[in-house]
N, C-alpha and C positions, 0 to 999 in steps of 0.2 A: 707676507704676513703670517701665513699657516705653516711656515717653512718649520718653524723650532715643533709645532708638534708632529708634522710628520716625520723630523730625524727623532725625535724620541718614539713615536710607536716603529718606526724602523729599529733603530737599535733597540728597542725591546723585545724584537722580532714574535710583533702578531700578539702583542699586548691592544687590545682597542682604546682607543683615548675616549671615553665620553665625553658629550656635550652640553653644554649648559646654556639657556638661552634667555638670562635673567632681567632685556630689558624692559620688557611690559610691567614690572611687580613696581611696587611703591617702596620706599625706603620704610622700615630696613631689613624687609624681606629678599634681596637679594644677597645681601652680606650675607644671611642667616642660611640661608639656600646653600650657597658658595663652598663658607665653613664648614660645612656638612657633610659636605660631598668630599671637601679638604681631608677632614677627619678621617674620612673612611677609604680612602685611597692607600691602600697597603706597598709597600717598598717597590719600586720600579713601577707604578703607575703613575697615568697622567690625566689630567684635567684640563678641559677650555672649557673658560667661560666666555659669556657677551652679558653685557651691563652696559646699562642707559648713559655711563658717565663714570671715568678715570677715580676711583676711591682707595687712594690715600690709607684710611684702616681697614680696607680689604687688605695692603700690599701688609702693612705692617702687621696684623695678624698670621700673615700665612709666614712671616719673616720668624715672629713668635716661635711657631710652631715646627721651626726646622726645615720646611718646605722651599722648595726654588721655584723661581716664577720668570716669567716675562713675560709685559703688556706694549701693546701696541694699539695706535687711537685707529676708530672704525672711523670710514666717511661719514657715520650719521653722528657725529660728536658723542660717540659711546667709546665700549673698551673690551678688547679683545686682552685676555690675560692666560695664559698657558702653565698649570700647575703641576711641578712634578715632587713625587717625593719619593728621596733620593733612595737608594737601594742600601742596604744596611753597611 
């Protein structure tokens, strides 16, 4: 499941991926959280989140905004989702 970000901080060689661990918050503070982090992620960086639950306009906002993604479901019926944005 952790596989896509660690080929991305590998071939970013020693870029660190932060992490995100948004399932305790209440809607719609983790979207808000998420975006944020999205935002400021500068070319060739990567993000993981964890969220309570697979979100739909998480996916299509970060799709919005030029971003690549991939999600994968957690055993605890949450969502692992791995954000990168792309190098220019």
């Amino acid at each position: 499941m952790r596989t896509l970000v660690v080929a991305i901080a590998t071939a970013l060689r020693g870029v660190s991926v932060n992490r995100l661990d948004l399932r305790g918050l209440t809607m719609p503070e983790p979207m808000r959280r998420a975006l944020r982090a999205a935002d400021a992620l500068e070319p060739a960086q990567a993000l993981e989140v964890l969220t309570a639950s697979p979100s739909m306009p998480l996916l299509k906002a970060l799709d919005e905004r030029g971003l690549r993604w991939r999600t994968e479901p957690l055993e605890d019926g949450g969502a692992w989702v791995a954000i990168l944005r792309p190098a220019a």
